[in-house]
HTML snippet that shows the backbone in 3Dmol.js (N, CA, C, O; Angstrom):
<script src="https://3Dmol.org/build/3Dmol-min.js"></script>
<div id="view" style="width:600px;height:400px;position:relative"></div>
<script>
const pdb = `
ATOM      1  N   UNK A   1      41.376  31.489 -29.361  1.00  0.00           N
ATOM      2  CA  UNK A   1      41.341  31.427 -27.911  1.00  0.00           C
ATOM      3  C   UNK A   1      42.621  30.817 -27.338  1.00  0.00           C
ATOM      4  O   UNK A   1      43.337  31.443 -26.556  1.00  0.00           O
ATOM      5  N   UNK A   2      42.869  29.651 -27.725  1.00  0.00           N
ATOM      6  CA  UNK A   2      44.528  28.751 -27.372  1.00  0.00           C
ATOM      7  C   UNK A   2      45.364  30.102 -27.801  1.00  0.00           C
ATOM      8  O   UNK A   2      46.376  30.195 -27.105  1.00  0.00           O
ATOM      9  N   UNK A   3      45.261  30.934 -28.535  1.00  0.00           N
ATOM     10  CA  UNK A   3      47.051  31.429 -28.833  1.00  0.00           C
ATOM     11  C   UNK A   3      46.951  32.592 -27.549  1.00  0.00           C
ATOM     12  O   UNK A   3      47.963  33.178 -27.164  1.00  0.00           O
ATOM     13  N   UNK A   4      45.618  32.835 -26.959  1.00  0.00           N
ATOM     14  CA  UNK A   4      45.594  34.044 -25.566  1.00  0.00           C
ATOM     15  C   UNK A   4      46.431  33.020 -24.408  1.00  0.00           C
ATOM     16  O   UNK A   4      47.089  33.615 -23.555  1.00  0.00           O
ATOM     17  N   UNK A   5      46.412  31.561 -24.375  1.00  0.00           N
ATOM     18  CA  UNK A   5      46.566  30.739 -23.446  1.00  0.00           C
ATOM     19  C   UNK A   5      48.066  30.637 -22.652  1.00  0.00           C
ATOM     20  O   UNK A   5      48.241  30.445 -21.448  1.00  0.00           O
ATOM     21  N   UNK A   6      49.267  30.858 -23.892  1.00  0.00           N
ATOM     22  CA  UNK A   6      50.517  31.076 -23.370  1.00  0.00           C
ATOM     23  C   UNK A   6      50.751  32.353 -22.449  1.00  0.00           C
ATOM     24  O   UNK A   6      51.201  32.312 -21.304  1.00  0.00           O
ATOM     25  N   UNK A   7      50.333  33.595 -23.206  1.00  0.00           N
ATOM     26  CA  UNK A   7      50.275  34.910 -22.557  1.00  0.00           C
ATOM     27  C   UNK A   7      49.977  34.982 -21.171  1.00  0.00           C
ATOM     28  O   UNK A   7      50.468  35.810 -20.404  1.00  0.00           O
ATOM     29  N   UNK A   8      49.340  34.291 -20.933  1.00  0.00           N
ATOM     30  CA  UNK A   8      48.383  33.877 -19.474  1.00  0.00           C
ATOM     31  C   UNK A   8      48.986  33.333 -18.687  1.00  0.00           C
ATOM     32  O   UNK A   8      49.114  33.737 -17.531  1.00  0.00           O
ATOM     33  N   UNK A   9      49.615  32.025 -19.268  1.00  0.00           N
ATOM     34  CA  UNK A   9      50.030  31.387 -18.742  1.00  0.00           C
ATOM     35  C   UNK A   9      51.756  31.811 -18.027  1.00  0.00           C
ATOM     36  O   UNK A   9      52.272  31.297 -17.035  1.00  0.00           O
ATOM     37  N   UNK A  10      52.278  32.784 -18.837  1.00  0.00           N
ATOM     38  CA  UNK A  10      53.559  33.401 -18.585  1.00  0.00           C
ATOM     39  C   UNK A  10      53.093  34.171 -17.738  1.00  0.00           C
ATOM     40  O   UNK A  10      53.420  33.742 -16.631  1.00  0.00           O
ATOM     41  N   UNK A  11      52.375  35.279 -17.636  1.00  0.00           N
ATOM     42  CA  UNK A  11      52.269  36.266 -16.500  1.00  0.00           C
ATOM     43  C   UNK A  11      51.451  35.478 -15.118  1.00  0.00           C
ATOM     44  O   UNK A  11      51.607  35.832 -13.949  1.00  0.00           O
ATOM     45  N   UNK A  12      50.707  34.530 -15.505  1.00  0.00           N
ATOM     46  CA  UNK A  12      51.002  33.793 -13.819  1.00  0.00           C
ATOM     47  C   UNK A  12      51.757  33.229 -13.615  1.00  0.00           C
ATOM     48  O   UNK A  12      51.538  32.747 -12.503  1.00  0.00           O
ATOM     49  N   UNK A  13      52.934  32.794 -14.100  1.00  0.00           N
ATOM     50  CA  UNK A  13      53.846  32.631 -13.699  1.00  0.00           C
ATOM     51  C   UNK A  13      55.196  33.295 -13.214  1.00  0.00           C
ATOM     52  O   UNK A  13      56.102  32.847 -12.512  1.00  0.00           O
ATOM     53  N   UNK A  14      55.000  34.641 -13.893  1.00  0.00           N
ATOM     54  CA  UNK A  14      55.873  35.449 -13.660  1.00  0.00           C
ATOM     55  C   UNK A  14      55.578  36.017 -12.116  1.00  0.00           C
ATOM     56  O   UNK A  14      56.415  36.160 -11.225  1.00  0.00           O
ATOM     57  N   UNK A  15      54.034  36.320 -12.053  1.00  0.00           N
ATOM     58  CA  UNK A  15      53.500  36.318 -10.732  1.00  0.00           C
ATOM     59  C   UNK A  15      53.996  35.555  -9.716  1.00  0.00           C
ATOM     60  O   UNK A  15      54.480  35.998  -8.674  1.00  0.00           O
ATOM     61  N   UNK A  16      53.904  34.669  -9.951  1.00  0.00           N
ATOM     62  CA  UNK A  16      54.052  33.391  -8.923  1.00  0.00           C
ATOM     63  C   UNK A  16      55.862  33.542  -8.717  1.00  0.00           C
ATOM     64  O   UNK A  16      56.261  33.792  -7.580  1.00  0.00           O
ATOM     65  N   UNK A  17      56.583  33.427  -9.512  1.00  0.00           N
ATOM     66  CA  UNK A  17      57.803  33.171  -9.102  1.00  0.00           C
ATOM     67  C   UNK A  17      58.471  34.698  -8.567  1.00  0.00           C
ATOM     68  O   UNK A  17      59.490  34.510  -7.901  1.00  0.00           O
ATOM     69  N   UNK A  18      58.144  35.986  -8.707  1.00  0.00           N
ATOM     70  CA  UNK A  18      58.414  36.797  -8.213  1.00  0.00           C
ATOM     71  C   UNK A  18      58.088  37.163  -6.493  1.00  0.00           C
ATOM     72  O   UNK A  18      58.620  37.969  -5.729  1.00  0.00           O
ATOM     73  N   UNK A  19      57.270  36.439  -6.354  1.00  0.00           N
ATOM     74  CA  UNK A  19      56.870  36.063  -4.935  1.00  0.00           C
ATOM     75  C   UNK A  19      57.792  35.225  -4.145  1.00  0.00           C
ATOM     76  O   UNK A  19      57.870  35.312  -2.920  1.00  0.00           O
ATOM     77  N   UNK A  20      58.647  34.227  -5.026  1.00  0.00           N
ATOM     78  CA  UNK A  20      59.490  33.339  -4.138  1.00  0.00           C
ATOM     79  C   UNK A  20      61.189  33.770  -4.296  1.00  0.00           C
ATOM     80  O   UNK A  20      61.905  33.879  -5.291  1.00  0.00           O
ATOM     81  N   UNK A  21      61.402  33.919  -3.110  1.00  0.00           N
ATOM     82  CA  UNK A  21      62.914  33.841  -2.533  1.00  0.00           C
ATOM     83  C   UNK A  21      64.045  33.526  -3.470  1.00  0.00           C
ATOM     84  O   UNK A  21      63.606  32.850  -4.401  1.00  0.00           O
ATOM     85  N   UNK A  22      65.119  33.718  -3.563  1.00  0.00           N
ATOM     86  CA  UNK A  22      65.846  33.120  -4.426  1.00  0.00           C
ATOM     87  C   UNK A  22      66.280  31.564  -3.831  1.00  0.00           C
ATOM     88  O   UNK A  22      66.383  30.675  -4.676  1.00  0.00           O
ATOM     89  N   UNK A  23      66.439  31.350  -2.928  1.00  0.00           N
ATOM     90  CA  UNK A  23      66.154  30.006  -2.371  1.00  0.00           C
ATOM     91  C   UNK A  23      64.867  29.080  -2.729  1.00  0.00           C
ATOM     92  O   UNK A  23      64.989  27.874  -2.942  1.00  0.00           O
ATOM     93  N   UNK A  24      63.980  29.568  -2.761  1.00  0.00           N
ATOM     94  CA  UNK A  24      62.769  28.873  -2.973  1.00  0.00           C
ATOM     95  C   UNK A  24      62.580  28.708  -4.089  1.00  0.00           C
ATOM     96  O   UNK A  24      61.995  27.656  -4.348  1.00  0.00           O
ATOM     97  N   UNK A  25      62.997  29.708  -5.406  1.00  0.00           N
ATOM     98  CA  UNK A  25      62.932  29.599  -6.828  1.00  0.00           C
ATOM     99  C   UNK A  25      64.225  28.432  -7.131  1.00  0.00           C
ATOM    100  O   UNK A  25      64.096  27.468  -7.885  1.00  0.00           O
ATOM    101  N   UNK A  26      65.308  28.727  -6.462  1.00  0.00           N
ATOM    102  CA  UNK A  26      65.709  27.430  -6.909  1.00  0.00           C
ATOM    103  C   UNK A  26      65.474  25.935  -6.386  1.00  0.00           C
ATOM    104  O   UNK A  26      65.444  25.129  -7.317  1.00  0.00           O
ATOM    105  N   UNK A  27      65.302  25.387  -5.139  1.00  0.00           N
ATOM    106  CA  UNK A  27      64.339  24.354  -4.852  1.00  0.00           C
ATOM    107  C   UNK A  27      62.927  24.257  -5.854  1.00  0.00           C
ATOM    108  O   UNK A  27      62.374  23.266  -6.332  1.00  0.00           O
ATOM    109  N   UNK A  28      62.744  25.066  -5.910  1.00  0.00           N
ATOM    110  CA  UNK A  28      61.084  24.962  -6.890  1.00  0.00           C
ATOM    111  C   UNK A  28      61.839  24.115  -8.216  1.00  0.00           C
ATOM    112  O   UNK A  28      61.396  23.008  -8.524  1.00  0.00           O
ATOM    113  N   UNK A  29      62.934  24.681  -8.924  1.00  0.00           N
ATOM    114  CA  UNK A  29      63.584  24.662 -10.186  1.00  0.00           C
ATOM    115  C   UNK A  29      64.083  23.370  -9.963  1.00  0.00           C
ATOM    116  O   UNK A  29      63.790  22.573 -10.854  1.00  0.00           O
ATOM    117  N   UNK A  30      64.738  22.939  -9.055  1.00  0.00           N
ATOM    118  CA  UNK A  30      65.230  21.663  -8.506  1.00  0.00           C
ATOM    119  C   UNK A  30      64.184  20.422  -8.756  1.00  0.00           C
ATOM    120  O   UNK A  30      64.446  19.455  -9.471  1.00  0.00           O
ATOM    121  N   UNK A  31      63.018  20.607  -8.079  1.00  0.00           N
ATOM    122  CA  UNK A  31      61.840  19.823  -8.070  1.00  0.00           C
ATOM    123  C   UNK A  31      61.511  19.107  -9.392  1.00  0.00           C
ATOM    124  O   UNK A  31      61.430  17.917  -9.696  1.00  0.00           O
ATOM    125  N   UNK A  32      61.311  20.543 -10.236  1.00  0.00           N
ATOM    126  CA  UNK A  32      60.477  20.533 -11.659  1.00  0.00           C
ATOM    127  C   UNK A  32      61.710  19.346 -12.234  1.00  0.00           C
ATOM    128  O   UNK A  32      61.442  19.004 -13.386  1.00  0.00           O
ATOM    129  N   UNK A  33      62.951  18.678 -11.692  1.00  0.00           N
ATOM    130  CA  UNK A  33      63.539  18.513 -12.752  1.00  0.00           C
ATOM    131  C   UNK A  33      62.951  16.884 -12.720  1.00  0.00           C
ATOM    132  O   UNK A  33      62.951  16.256 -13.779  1.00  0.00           O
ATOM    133  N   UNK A  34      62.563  16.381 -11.735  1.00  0.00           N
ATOM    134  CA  UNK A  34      61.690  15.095 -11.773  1.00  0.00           C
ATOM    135  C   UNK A  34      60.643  14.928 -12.882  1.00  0.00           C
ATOM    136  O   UNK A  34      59.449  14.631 -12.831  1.00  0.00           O
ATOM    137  N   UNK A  35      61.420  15.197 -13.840  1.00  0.00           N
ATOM    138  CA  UNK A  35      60.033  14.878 -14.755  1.00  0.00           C
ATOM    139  C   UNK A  35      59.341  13.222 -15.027  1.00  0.00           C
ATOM    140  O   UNK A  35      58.119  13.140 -15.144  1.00  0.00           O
ATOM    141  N   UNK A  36      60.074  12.137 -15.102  1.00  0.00           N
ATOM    142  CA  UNK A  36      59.584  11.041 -14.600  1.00  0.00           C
ATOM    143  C   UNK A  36      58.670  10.818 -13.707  1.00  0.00           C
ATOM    144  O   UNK A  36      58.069   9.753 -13.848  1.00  0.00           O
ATOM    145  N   UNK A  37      58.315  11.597 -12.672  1.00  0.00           N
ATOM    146  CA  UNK A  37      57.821  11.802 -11.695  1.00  0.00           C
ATOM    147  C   UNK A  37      56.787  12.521 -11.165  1.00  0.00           C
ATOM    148  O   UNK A  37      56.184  13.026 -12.113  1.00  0.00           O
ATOM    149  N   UNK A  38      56.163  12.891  -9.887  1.00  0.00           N
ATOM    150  CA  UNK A  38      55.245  13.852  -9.781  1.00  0.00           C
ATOM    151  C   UNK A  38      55.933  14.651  -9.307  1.00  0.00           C
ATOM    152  O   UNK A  38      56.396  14.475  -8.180  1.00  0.00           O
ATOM    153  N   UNK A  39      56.207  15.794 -10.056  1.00  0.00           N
ATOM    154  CA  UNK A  39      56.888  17.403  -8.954  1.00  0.00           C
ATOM    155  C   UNK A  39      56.102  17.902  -8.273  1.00  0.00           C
ATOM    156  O   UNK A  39      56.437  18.645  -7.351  1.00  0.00           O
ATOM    157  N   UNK A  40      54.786  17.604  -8.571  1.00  0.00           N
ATOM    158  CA  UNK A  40      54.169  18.650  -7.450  1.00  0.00           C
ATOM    159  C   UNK A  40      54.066  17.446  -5.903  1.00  0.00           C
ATOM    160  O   UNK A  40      54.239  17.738  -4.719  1.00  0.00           O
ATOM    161  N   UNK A  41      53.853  16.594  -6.290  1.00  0.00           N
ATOM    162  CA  UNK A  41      53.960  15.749  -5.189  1.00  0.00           C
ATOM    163  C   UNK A  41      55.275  15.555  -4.117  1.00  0.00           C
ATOM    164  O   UNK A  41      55.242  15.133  -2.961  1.00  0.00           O
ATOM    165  N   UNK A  42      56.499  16.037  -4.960  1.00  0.00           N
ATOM    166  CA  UNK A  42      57.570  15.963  -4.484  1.00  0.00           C
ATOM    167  C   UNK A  42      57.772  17.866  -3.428  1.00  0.00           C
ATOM    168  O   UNK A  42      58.481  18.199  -2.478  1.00  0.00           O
ATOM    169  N   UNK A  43      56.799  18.570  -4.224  1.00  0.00           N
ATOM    170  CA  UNK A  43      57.119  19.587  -3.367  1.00  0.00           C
ATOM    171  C   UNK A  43      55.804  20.194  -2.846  1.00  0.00           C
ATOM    172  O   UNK A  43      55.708  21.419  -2.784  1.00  0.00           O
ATOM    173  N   UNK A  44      54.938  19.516  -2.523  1.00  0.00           N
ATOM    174  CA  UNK A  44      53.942  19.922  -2.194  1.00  0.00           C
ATOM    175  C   UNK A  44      53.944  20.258  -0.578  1.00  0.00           C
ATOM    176  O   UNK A  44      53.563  21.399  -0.317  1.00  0.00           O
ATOM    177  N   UNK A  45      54.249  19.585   0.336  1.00  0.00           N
ATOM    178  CA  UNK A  45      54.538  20.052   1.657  1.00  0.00           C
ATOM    179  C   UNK A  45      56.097  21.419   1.816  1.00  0.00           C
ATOM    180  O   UNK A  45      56.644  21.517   2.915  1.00  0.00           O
ATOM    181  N   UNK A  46      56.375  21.920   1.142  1.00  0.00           N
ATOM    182  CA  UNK A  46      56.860  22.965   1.659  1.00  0.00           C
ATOM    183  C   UNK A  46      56.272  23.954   1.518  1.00  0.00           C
ATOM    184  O   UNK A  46      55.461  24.100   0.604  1.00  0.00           O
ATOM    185  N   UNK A  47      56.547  24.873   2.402  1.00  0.00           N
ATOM    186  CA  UNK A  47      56.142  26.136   2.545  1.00  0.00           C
ATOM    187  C   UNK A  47      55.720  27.365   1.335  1.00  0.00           C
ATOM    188  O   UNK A  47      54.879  28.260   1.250  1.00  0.00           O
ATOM    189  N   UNK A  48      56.843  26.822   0.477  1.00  0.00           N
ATOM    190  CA  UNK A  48      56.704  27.837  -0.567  1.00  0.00           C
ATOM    191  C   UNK A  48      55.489  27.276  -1.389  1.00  0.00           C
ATOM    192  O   UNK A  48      54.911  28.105  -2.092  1.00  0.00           O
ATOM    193  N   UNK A  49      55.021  25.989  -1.402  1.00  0.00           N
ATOM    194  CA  UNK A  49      54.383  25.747  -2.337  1.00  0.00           C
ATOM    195  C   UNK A  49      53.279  26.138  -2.727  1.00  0.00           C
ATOM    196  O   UNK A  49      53.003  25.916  -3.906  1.00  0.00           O
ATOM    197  N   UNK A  50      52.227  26.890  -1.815  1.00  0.00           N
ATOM    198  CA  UNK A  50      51.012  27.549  -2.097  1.00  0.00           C
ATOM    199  C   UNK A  50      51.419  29.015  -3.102  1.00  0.00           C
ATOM    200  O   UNK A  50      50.458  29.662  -3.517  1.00  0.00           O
ATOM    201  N   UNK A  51      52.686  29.442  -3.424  1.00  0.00           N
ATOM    202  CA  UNK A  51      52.621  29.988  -4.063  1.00  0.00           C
ATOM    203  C   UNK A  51      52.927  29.911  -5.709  1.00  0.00           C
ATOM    204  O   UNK A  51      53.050  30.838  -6.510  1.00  0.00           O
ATOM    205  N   UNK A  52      53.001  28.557  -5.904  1.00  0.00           N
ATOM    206  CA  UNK A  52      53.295  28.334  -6.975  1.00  0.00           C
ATOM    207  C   UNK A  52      52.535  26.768  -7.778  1.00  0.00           C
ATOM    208  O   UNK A  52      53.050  26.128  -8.695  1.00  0.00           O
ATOM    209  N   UNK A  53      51.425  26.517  -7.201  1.00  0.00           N
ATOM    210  CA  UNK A  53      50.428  25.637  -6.805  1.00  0.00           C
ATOM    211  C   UNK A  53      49.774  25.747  -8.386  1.00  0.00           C
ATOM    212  O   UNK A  53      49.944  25.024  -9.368  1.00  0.00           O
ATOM    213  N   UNK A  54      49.210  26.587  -8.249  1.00  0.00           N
ATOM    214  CA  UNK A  54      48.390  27.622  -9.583  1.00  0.00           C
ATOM    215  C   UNK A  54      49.007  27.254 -11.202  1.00  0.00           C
ATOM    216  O   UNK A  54      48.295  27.405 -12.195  1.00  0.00           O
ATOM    217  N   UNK A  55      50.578  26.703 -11.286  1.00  0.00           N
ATOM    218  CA  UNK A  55      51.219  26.874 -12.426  1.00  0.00           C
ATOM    219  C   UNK A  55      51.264  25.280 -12.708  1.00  0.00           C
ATOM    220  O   UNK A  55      51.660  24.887 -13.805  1.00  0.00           O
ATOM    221  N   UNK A  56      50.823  24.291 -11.626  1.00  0.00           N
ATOM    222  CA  UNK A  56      51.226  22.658 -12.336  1.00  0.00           C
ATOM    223  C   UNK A  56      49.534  22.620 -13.052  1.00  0.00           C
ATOM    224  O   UNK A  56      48.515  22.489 -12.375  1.00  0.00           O
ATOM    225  N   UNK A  57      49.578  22.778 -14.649  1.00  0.00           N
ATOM    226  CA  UNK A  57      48.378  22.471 -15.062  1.00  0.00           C
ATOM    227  C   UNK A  57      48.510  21.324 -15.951  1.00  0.00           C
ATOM    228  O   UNK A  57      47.506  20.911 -16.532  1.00  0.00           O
ATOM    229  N   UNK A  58      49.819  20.680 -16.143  1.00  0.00           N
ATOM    230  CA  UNK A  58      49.434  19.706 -17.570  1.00  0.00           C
ATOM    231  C   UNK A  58      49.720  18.143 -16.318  1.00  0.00           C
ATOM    232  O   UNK A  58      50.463  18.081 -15.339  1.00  0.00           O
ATOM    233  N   UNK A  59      48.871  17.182 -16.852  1.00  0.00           N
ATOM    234  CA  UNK A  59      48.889  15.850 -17.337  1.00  0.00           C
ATOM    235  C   UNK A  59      48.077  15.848 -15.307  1.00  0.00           C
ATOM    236  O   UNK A  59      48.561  15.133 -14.429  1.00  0.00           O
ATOM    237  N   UNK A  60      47.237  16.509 -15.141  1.00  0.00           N
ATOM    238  CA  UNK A  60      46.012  16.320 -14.289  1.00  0.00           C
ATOM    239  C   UNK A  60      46.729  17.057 -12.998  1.00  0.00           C
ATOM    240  O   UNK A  60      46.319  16.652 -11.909  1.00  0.00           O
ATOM    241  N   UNK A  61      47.983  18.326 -12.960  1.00  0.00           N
ATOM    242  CA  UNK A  61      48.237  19.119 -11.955  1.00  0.00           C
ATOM    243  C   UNK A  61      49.419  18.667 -11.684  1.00  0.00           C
ATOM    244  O   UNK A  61      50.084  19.131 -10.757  1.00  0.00           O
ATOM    245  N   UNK A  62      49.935  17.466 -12.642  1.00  0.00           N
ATOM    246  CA  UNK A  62      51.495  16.566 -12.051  1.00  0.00           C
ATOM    247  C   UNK A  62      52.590  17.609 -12.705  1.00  0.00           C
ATOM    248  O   UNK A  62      53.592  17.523 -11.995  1.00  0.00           O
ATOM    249  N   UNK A  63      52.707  18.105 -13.259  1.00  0.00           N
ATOM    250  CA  UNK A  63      53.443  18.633 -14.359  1.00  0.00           C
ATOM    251  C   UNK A  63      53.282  20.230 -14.538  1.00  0.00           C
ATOM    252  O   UNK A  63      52.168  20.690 -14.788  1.00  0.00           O
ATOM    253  N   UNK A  64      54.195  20.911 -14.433  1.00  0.00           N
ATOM    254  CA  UNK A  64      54.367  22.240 -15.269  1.00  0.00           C
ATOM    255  C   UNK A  64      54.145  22.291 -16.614  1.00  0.00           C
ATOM    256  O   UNK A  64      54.483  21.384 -17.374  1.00  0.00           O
ATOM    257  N   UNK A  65      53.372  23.708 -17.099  1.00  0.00           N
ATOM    258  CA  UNK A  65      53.381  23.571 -18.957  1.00  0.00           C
ATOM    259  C   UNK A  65      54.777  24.043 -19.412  1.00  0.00           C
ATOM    260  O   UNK A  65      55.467  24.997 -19.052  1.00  0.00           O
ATOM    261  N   UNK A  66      54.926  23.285 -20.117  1.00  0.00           N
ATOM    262  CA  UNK A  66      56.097  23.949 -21.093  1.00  0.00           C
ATOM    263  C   UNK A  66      55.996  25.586 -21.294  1.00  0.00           C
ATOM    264  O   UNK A  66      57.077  26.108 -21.568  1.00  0.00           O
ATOM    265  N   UNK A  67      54.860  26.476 -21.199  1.00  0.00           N
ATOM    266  CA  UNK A  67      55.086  27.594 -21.276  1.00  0.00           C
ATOM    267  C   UNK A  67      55.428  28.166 -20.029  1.00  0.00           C
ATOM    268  O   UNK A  67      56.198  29.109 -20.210  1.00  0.00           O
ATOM    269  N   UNK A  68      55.222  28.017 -19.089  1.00  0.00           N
ATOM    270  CA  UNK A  68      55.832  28.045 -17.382  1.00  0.00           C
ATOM    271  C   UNK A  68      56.701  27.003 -17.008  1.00  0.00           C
ATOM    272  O   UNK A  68      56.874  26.821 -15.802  1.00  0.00           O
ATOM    273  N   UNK A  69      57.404  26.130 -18.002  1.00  0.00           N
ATOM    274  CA  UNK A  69      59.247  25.909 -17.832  1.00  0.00           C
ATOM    275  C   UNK A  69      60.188  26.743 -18.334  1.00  0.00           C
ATOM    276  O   UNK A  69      61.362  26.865 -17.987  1.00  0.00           O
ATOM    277  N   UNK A  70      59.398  27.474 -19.430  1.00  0.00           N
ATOM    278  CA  UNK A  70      60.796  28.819 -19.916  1.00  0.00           C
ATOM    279  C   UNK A  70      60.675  29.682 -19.537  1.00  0.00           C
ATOM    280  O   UNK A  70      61.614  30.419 -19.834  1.00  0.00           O
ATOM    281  N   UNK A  71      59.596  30.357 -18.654  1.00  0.00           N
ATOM    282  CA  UNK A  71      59.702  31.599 -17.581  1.00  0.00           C
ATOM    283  C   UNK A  71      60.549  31.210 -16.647  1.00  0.00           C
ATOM    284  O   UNK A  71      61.563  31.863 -16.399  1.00  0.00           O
ATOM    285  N   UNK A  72      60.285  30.275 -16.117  1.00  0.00           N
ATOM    286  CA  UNK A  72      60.925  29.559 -14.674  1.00  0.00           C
ATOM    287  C   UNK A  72      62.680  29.314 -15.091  1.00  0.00           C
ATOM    288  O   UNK A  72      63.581  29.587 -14.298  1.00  0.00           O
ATOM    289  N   UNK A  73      62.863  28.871 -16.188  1.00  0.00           N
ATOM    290  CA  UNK A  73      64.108  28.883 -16.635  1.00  0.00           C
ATOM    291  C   UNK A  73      64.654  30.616 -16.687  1.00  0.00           C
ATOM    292  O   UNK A  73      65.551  31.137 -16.023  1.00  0.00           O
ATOM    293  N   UNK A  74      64.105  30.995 -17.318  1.00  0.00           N
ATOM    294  CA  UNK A  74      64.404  32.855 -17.703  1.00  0.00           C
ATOM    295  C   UNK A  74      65.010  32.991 -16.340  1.00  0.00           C
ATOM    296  O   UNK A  74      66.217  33.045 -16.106  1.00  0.00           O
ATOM    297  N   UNK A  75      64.073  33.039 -15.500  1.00  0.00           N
ATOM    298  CA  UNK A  75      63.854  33.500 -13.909  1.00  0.00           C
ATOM    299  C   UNK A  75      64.853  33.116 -13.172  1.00  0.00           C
ATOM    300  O   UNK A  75      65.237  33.977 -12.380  1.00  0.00           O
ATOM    301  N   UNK A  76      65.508  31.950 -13.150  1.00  0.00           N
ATOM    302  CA  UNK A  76      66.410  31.485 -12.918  1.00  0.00           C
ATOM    303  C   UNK A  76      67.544  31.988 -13.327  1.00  0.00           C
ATOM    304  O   UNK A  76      68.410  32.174 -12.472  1.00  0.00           O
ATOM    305  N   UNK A  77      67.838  32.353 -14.809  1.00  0.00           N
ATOM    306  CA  UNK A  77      68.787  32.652 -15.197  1.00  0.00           C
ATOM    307  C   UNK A  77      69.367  34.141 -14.623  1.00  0.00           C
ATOM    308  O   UNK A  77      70.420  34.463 -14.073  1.00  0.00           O
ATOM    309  N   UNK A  78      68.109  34.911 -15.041  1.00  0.00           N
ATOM    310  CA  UNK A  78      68.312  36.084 -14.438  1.00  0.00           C
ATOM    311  C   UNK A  78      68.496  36.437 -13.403  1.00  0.00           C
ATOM    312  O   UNK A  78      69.057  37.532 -13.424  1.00  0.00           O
ATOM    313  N   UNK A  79      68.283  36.015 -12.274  1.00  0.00           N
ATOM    314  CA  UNK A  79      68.554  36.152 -11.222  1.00  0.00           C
ATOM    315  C   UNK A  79      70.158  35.869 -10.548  1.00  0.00           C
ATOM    316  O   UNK A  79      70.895  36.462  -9.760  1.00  0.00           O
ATOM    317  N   UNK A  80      70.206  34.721 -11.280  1.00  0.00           N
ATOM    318  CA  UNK A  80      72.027  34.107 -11.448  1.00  0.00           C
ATOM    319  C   UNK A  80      72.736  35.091 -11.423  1.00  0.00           C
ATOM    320  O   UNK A  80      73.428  35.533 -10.505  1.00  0.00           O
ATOM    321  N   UNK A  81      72.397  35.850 -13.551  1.00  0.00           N
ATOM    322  CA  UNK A  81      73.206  36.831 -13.261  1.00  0.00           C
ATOM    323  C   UNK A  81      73.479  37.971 -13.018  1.00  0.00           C
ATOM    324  O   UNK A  81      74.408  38.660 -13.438  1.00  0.00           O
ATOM    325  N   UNK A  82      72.220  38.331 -11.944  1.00  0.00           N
ATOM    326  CA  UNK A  82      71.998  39.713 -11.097  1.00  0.00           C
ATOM    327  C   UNK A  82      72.926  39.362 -10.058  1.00  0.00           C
ATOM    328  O   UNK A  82      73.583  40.367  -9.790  1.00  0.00           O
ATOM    329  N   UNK A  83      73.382  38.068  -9.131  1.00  0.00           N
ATOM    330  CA  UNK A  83      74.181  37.904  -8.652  1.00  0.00           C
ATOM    331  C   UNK A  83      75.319  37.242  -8.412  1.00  0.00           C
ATOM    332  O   UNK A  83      75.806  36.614  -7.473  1.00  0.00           O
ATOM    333  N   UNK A  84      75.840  37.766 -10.309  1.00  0.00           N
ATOM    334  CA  UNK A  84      76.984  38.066 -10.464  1.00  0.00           C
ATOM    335  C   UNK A  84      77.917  36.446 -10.580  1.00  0.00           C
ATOM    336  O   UNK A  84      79.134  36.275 -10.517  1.00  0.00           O
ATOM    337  N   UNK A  85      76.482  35.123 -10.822  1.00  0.00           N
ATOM    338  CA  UNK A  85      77.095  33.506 -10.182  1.00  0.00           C
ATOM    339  C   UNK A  85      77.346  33.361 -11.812  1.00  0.00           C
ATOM    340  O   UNK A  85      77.838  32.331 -12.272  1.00  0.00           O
TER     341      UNK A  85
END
`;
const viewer = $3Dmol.createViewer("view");
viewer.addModel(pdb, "pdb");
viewer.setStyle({}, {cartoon: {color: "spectrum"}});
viewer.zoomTo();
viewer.render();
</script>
């Protein structure tokens, strides 16, 4: 059952970040880097955040999983170098 859990966990996330702006994916990316910290707390009042709400599941909703930090990284990247940065 756990090894279906990553799979899952990548395509809602892929979901989720294809929905946000390239502005908003990087503020989102910005956020996550508080890991000391609460990221979702740090970005919970913006706008974008109901769409990416769904993906903080580890350590009680504070935290992104490690399997939705290397989509979000991918996502990032790729997008970079679609434009050409």
């Amino acid at each position: 059952m756990n090894r279906e859990q990553p799979p899952q966990l990548e395509a809602a996330a892929n979901m989720a970040l294809n929905q946000l702006t390239d502005g908003e994916l990087a503020a989102f990316n910005n956020f996550l880097g508080w890991e000391s910290g609460d990221a979702r707390k740090m970005c919970e009042d913006k706008p974008w955040f109901p769409k990416v709400e769904a993906l903080f599941t580890e350590d009680g909703g504070k935290k992104i999983h490690s399997v939705v930090r290397d989509v979000i990284d991918k996502a990032v990247i790729k997008r970079l170098a679609e434009k050409g940065a």
